[in-house]
PQR file of N, CA, C, O and H, with PARSE charges and radii, in Angstrom:
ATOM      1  N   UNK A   1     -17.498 -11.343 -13.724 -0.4000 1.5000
ATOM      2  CA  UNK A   1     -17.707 -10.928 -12.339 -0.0000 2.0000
ATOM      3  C   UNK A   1     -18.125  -9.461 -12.343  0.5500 1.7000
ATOM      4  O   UNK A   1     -17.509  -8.731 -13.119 -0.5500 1.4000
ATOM      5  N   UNK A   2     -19.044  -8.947 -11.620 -0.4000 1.5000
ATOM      6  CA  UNK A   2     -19.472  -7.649 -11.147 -0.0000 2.0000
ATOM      7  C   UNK A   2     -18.893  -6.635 -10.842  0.5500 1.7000
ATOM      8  O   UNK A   2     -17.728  -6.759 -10.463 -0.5500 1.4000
ATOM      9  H   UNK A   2     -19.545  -9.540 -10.989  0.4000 1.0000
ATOM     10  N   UNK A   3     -19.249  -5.838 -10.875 -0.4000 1.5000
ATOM     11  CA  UNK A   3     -18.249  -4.804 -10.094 -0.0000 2.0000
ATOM     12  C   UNK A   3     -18.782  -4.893  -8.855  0.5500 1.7000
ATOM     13  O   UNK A   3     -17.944  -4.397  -8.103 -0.5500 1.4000
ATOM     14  H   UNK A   3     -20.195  -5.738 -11.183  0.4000 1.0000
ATOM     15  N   UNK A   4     -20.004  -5.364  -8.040 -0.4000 1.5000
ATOM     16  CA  UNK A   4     -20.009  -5.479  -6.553 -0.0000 2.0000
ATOM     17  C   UNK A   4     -19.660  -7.226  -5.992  0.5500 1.7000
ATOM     18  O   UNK A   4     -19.645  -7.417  -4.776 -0.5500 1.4000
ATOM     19  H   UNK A   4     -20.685  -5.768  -8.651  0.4000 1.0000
ATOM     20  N   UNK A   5     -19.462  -8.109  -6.701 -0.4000 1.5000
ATOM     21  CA  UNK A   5     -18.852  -9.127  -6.531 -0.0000 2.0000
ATOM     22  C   UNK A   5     -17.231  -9.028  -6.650  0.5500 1.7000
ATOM     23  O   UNK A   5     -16.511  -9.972  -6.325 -0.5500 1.4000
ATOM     24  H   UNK A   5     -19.474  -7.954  -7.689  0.4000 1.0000
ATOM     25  N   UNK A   6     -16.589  -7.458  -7.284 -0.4000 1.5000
ATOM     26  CA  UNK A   6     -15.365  -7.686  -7.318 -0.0000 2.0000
ATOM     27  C   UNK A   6     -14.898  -6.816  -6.248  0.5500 1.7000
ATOM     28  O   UNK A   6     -13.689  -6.619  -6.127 -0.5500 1.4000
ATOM     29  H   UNK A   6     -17.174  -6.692  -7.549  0.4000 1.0000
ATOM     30  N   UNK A   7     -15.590  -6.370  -5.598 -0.4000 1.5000
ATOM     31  CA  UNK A   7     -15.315  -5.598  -4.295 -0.0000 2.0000
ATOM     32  C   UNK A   7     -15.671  -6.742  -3.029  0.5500 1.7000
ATOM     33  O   UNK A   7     -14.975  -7.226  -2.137 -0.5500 1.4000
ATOM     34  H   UNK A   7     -16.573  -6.530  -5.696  0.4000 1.0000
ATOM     35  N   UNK A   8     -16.431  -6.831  -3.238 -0.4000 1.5000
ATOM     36  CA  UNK A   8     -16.867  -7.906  -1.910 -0.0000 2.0000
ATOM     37  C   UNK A   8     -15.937  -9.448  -1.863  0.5500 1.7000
ATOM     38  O   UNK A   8     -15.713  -9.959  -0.765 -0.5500 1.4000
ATOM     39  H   UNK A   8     -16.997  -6.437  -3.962  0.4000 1.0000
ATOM     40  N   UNK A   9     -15.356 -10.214  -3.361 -0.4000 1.5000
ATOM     41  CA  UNK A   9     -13.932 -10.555  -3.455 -0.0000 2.0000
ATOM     42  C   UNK A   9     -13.134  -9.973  -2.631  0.5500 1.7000
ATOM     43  O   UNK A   9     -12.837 -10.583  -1.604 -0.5500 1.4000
ATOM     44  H   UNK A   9     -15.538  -9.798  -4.252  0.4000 1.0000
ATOM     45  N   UNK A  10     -12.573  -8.612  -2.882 -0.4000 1.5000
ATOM     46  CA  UNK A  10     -11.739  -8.194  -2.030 -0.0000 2.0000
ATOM     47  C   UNK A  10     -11.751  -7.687  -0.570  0.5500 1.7000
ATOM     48  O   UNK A  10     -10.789  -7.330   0.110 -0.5500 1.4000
ATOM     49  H   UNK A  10     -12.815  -8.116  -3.716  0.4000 1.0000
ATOM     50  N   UNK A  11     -12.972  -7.733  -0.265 -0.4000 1.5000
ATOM     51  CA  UNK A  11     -12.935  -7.412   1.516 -0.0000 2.0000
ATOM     52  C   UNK A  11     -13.048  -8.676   2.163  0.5500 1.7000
ATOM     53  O   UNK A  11     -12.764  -8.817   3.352 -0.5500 1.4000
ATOM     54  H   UNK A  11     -13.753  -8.023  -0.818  0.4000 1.0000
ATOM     55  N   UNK A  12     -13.471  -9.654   1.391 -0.4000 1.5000
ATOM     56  CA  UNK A  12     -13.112 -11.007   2.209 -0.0000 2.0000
ATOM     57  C   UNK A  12     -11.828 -11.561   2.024  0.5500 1.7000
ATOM     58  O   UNK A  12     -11.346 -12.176   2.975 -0.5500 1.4000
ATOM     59  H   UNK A  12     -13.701  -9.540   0.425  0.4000 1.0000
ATOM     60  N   UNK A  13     -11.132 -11.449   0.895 -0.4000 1.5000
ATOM     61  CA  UNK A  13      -9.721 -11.920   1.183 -0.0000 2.0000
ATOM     62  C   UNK A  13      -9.772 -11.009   2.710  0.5500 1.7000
ATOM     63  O   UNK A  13     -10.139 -11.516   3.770 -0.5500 1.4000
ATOM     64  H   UNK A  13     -11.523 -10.949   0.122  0.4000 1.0000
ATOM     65  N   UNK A  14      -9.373  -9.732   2.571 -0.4000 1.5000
ATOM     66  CA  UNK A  14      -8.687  -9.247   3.612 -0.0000 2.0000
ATOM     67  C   UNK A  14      -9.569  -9.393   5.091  0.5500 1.7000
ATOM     68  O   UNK A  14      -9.209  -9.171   6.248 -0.5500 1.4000
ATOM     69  H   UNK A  14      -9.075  -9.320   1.710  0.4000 1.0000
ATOM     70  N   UNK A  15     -10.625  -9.773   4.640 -0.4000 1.5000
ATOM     71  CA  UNK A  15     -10.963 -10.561   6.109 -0.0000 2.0000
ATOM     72  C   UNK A  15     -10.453 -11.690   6.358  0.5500 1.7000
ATOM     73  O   UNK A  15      -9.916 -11.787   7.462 -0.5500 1.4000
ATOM     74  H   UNK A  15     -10.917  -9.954   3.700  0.4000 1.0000
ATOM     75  N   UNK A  16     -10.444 -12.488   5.762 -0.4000 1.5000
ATOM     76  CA  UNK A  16      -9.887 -13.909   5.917 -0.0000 2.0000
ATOM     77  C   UNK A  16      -8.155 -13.454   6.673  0.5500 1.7000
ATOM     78  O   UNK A  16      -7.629 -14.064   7.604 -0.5500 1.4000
ATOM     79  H   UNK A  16     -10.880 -12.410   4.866  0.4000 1.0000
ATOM     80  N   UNK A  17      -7.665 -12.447   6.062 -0.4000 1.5000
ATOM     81  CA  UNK A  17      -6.534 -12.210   6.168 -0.0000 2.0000
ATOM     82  C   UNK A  17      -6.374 -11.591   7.611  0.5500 1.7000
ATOM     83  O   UNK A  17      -5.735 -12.240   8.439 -0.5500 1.4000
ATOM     84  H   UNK A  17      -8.093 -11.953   5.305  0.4000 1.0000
ATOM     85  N   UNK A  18      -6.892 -10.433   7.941 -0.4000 1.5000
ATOM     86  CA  UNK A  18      -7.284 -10.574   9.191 -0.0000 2.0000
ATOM     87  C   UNK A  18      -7.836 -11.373  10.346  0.5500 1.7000
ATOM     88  O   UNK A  18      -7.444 -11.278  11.509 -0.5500 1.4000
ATOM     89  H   UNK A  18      -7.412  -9.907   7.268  0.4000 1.0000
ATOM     90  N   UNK A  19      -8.587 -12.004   9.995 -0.4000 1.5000
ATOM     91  CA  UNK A  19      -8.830 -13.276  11.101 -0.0000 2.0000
ATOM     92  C   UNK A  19      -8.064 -14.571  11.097  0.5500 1.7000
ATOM     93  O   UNK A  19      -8.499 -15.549  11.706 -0.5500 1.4000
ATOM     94  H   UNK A  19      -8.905 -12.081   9.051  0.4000 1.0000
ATOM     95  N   UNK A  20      -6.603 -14.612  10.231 -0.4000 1.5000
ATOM     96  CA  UNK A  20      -5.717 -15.410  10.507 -0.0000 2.0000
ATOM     97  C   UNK A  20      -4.921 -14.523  11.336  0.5500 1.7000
ATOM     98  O   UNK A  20      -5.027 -14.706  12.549 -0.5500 1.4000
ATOM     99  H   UNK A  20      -6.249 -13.818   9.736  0.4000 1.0000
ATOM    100  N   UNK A  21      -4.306 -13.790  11.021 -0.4000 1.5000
ATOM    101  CA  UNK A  21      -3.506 -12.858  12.029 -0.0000 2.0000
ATOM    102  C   UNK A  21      -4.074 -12.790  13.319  0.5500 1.7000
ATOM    103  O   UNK A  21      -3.144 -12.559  14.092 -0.5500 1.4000
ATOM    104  H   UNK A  21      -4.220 -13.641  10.036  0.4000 1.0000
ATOM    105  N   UNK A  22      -5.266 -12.886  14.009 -0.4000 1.5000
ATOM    106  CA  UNK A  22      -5.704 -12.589  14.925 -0.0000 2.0000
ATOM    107  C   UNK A  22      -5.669 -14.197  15.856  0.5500 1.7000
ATOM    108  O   UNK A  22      -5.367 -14.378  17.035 -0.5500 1.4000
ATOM    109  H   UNK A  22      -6.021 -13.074  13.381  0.4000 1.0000
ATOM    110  N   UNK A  23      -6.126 -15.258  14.743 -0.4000 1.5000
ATOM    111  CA  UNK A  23      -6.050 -16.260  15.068 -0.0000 2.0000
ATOM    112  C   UNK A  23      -4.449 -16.873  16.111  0.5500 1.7000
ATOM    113  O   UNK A  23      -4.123 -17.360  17.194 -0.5500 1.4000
ATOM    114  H   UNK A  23      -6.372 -15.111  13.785  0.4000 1.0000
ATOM    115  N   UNK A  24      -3.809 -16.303  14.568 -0.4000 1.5000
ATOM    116  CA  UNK A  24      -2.327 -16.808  15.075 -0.0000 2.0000
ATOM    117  C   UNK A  24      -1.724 -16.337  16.500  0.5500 1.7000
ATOM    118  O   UNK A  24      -0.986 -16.991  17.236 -0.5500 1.4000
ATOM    119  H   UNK A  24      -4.074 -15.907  13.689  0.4000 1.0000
ATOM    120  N   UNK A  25      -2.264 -14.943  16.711 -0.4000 1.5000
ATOM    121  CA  UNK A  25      -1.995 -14.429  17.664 -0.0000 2.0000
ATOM    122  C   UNK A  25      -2.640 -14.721  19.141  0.5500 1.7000
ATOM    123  O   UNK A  25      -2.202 -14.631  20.288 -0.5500 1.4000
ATOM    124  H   UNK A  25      -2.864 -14.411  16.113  0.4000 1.0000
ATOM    125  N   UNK A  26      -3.666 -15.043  18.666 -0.4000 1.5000
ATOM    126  CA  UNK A  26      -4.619 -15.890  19.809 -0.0000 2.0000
ATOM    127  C   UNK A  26      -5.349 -14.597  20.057  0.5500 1.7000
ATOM    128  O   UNK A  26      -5.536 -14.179  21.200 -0.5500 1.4000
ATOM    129  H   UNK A  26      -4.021 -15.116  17.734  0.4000 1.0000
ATOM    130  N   UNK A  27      -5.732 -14.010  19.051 -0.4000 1.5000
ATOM    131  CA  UNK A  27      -6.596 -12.486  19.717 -0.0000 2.0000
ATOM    132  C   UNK A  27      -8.001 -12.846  19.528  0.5500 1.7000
ATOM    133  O   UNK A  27      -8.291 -13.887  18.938 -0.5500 1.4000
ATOM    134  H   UNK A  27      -5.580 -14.350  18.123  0.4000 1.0000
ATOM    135  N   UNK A  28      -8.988 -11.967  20.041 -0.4000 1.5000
ATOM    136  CA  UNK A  28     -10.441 -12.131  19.039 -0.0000 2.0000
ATOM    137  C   UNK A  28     -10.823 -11.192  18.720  0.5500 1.7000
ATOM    138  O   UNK A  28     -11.909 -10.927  18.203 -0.5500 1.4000
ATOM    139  H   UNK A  28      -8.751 -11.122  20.520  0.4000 1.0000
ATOM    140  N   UNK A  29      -9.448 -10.148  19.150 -0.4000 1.5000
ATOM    141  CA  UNK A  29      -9.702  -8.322  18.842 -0.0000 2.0000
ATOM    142  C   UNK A  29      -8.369  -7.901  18.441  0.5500 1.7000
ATOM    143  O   UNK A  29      -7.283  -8.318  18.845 -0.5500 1.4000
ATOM    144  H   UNK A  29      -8.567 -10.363  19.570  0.4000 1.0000
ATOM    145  N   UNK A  30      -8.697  -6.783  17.362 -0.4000 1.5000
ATOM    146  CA  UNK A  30      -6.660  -6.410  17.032 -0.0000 2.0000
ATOM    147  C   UNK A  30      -6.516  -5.424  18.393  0.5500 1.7000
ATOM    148  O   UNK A  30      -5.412  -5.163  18.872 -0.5500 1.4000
ATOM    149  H   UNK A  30      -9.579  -6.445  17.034  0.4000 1.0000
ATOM    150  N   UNK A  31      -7.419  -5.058  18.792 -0.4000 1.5000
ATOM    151  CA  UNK A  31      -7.405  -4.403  20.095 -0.0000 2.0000
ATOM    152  C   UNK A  31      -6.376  -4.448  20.868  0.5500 1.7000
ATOM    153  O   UNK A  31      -5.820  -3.526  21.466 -0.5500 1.4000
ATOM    154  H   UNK A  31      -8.316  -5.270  18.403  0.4000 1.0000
ATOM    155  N   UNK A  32      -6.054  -5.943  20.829 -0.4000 1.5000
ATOM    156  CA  UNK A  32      -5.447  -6.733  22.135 -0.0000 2.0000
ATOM    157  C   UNK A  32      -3.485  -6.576  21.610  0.5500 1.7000
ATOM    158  O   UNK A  32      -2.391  -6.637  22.171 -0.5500 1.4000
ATOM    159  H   UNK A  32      -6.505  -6.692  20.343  0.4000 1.0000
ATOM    160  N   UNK A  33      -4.051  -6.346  20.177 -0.4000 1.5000
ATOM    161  CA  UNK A  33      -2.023  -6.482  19.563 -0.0000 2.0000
ATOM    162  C   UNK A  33      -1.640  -5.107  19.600  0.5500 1.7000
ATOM    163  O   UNK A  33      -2.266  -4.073  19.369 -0.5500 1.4000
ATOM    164  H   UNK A  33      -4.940  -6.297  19.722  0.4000 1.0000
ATOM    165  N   UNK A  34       0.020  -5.436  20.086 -0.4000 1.5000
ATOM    166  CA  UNK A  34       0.528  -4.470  20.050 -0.0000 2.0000
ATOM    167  C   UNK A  34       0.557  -3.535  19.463  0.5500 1.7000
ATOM    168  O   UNK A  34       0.686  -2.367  19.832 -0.5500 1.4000
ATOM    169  H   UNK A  34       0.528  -6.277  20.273  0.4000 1.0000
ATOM    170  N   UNK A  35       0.402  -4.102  18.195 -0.4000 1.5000
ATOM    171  CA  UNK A  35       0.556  -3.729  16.561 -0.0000 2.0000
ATOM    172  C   UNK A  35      -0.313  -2.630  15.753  0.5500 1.7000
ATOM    173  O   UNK A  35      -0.031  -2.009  14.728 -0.5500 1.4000
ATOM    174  H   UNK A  35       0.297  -5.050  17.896  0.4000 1.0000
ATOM    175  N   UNK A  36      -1.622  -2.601  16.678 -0.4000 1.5000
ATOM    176  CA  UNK A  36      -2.476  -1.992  16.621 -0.0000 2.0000
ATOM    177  C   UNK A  36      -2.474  -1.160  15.639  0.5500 1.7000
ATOM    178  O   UNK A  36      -2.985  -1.406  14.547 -0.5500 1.4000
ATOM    179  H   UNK A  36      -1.851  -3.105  17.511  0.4000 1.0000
ATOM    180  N   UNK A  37      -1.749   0.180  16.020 -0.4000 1.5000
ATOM    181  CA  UNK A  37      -1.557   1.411  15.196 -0.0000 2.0000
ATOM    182  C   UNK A  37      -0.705   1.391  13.923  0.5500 1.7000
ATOM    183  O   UNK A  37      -0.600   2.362  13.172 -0.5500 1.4000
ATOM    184  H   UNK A  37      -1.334   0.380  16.908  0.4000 1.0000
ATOM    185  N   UNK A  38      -0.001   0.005  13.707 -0.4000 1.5000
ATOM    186  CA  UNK A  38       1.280   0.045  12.997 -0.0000 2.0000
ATOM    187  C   UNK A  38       0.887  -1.082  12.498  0.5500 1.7000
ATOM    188  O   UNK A  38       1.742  -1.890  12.859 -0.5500 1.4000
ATOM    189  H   UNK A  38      -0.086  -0.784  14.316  0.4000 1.0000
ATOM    190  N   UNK A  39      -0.154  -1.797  11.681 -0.4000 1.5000
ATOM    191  CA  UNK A  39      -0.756  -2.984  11.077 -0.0000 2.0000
ATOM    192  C   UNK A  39      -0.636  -3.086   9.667  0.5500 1.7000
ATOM    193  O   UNK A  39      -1.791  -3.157   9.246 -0.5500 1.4000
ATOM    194  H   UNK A  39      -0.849  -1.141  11.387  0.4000 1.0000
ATOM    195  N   UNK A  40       0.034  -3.122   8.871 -0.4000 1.5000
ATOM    196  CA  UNK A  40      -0.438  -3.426   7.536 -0.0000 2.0000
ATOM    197  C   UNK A  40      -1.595  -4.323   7.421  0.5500 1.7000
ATOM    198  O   UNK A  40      -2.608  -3.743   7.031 -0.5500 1.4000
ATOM    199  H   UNK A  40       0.972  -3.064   9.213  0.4000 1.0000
ATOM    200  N   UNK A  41      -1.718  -5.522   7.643 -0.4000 1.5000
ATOM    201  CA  UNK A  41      -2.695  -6.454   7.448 -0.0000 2.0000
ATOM    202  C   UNK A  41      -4.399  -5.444   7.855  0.5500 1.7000
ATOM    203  O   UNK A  41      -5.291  -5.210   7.039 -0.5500 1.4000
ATOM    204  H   UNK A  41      -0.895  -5.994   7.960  0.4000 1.0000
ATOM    205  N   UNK A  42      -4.371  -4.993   9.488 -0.4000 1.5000
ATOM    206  CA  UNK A  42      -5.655  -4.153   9.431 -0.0000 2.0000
ATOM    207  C   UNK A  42      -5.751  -2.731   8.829  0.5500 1.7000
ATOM    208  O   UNK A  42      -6.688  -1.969   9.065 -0.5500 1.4000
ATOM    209  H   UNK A  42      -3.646  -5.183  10.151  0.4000 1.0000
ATOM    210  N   UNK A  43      -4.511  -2.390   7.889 -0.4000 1.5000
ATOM    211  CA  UNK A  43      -4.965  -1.351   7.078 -0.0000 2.0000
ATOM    212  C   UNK A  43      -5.448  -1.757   5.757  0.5500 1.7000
ATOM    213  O   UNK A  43      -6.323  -1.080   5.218 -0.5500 1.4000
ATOM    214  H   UNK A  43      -3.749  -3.009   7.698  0.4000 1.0000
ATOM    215  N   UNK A  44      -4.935  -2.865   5.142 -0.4000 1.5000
ATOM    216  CA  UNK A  44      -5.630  -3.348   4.351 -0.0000 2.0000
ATOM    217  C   UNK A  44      -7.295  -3.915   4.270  0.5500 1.7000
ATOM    218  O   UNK A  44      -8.240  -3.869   3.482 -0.5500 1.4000
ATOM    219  H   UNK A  44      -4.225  -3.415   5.580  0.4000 1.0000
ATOM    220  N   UNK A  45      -7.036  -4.361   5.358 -0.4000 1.5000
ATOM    221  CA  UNK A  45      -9.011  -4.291   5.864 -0.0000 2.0000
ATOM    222  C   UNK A  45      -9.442  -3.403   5.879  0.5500 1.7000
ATOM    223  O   UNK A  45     -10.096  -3.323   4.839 -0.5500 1.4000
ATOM    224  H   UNK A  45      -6.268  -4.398   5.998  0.4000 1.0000
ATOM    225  N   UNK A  46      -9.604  -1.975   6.797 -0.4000 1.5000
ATOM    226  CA  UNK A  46      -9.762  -1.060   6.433 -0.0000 2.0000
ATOM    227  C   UNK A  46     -10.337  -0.752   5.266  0.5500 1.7000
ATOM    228  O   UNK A  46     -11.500  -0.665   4.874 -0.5500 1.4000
ATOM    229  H   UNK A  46      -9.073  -2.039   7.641  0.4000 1.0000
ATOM    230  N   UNK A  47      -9.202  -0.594   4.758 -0.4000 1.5000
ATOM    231  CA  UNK A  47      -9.373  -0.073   3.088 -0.0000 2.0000
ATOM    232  C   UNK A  47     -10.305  -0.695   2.143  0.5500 1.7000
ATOM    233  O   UNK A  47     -11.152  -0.144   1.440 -0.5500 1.4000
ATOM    234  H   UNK A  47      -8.256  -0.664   5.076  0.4000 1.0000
ATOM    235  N   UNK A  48      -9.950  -2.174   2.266 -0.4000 1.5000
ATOM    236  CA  UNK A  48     -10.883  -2.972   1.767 -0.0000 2.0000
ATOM    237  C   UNK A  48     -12.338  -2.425   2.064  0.5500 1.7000
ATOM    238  O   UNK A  48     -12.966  -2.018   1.086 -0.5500 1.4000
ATOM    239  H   UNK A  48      -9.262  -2.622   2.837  0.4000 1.0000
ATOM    240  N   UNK A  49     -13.018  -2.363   3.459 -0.4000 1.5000
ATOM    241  CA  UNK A  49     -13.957  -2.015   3.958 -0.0000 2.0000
ATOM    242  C   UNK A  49     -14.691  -0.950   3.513  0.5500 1.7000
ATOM    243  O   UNK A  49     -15.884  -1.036   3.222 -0.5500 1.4000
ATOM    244  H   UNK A  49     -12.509  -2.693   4.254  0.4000 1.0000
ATOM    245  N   UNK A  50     -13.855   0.332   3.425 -0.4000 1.5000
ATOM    246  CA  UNK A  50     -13.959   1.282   3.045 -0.0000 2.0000
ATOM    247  C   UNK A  50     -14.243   1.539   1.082  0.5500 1.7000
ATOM    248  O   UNK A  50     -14.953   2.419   0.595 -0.5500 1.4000
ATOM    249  H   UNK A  50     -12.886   0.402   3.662  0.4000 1.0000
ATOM    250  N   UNK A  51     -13.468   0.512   0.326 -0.4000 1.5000
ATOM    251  CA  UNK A  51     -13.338   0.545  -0.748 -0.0000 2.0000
ATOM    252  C   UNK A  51     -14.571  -0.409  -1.129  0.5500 1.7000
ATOM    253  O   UNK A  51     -15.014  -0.022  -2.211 -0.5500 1.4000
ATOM    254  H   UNK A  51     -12.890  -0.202   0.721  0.4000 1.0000
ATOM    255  N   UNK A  52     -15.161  -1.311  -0.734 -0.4000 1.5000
ATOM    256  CA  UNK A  52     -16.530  -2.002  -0.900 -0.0000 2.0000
ATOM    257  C   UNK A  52     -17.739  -1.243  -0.555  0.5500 1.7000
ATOM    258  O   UNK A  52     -18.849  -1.552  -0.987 -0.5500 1.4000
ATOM    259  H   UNK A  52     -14.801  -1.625   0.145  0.4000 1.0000
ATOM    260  N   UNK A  53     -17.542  -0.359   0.140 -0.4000 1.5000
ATOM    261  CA  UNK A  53     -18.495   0.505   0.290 -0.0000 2.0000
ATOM    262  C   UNK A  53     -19.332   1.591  -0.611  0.5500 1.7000
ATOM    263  O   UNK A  53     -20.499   1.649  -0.998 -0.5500 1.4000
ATOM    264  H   UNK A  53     -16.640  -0.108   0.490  0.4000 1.0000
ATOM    265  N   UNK A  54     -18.469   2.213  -0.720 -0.4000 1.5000
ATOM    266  CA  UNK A  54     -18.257   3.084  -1.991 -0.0000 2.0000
ATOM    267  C   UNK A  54     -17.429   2.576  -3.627  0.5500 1.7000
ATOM    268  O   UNK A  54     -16.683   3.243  -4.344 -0.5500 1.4000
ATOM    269  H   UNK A  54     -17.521   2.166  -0.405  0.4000 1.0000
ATOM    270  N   UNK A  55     -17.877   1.313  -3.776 -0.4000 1.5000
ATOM    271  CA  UNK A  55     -17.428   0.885  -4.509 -0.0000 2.0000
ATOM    272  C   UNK A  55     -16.588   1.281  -5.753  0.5500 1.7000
ATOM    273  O   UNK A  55     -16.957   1.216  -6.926 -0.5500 1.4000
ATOM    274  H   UNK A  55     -18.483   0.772  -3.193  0.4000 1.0000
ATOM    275  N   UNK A  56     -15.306   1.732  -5.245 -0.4000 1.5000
ATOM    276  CA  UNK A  56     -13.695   2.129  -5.285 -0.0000 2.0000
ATOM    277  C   UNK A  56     -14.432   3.367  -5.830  0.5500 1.7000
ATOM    278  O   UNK A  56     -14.145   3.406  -7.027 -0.5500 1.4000
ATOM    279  H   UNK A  56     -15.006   1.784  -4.293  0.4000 1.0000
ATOM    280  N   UNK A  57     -15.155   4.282  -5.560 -0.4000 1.5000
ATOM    281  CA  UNK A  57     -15.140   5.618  -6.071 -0.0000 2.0000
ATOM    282  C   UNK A  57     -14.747   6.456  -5.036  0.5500 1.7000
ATOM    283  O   UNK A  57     -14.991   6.102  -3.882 -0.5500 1.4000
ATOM    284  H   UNK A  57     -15.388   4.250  -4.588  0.4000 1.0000
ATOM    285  N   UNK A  58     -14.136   7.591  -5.271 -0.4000 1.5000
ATOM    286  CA  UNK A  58     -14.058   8.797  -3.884 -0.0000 2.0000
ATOM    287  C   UNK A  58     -15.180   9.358  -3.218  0.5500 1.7000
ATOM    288  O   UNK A  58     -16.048   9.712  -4.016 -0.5500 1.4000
ATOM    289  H   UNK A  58     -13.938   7.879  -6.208  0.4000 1.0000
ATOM    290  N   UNK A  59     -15.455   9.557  -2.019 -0.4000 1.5000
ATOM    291  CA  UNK A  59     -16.984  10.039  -1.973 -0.0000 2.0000
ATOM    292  C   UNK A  59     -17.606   9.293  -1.034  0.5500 1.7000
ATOM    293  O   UNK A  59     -16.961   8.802  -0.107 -0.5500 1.4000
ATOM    294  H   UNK A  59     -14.750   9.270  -1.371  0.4000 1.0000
ATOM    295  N   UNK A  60     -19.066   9.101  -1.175 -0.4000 1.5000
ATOM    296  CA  UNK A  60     -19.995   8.655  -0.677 -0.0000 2.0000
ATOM    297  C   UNK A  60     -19.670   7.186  -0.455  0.5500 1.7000
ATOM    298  O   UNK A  60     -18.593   6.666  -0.746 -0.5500 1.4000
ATOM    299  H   UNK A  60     -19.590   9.500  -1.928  0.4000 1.0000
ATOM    300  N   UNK A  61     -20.884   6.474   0.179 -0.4000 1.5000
ATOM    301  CA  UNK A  61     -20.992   5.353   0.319 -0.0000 2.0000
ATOM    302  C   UNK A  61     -22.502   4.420  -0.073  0.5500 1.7000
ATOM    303  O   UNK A  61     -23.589   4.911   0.233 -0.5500 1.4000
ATOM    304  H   UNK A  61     -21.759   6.896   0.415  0.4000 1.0000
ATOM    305  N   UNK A  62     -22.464   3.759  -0.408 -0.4000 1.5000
ATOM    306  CA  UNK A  62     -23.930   2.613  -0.650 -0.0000 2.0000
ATOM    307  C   UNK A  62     -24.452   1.792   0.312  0.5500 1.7000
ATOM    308  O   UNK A  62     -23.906   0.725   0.592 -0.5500 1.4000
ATOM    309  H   UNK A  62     -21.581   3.359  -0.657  0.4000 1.0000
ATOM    310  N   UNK A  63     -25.254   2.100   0.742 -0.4000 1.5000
ATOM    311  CA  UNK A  63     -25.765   1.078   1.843 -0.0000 2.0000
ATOM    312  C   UNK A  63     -27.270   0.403   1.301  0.5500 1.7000
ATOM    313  O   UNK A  63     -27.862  -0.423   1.996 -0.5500 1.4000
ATOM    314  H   UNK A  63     -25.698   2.967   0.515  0.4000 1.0000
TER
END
């Protein structure tokens, strides 16, 4: 596996992971949860997001 197949692996788990949480909740936005500011699950997206980008280096990003 790649190193951009092993990043993009990991932002879809944590999408998947996020759009069950949202599911369960009946949201179609984390907007809507309380939880908002205090999320593990959407900080892990986040990060994920952030870490596929710049594929886990500090710095810049690849588009």
């Amino acid at each position: 596996m790649g190193d951009d197949d092993k990043w993009m692996e990991l932002l879809n788990m944590a999408l998947k992971e996020l759009e069950a949480c949202q599911e369960e909740r009946g949201f179609s936005s984390c907007y809507s949860c309380e939880k908002l500011l205090d999320c593990k699950v959407r900080e892990r997206y986040i990060n994920s997001v952030y870490t596929s980008m710049n594929r886990g280096e500090d710095g810049g990003f690849e588009f």
